[in-house]
C-alpha positions in Angstrom: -3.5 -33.9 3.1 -6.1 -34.1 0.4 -5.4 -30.2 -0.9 -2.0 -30.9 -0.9 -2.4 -33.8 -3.2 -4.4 -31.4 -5.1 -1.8 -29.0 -5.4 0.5 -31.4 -7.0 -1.7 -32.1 -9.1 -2.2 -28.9 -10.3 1.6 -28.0 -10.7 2.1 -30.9 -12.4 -0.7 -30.0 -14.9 0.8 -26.5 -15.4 4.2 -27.9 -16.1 2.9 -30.1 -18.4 1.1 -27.9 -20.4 4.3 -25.7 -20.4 6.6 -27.8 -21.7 4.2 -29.4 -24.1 4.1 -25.9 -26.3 8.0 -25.8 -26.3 10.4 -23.6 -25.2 9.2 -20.1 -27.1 5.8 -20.5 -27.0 5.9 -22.3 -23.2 9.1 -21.7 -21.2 9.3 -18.3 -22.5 6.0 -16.8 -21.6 5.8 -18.0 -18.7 9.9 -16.6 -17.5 8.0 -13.7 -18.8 5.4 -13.2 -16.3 7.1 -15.2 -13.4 10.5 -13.0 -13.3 8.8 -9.8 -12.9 6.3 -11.3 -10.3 9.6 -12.7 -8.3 11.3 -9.4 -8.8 8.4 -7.8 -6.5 7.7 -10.4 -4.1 11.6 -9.6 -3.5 11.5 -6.2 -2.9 7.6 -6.7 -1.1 9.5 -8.9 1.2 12.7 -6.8 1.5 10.4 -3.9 2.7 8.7 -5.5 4.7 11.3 -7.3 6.7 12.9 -3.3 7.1 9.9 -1.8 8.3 9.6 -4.4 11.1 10.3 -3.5 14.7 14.1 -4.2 15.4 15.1 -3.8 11.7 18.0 -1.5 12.6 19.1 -3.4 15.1 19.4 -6.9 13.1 21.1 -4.6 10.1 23.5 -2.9 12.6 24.5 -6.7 13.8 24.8 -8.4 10.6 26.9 -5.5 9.3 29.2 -5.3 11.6 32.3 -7.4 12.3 32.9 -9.3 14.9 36.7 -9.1 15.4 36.6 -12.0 18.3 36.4 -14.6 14.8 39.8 -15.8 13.4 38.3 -14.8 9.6 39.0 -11.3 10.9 42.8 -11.4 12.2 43.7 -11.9 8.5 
């Protein structure tokens, strides 16, 4: 419980110290770094999920329709 306090602390520093320089010099640099970093933790997780065991066989049923469903019979 203790770190977890701790953690909120910290974002709560960095957020401050964020906002406090302003949008350009702030907001800006950090979008900077943190869209890139989410772009790859994306595609880390993507890959990862695909090269599990059973991959093609959660794609193959999430792909294809079930025609049993009344969304279909439009």
């Amino acid at each position: 419980m203790l770190a977890s306090r701790h953690f909120i602390v910290i974002i709560w520093a960095v957020i401050f110290v964020t906002l406090s320089k302003g949008v350009q010099s702030g907001i800006e640099k950090v979008s900077k770094l943190a869209m890139p970093l989410l772009i790859g933790l994306f595609l880390v997780i993507t890959f990862r999920g695909l090269s599990l065991e059973g991959a093609s066989l959660g794609l193959n049923h999430f792909f294809t329709p079930d025609c049993r469903t009344k969304e279909c019979n439009r």
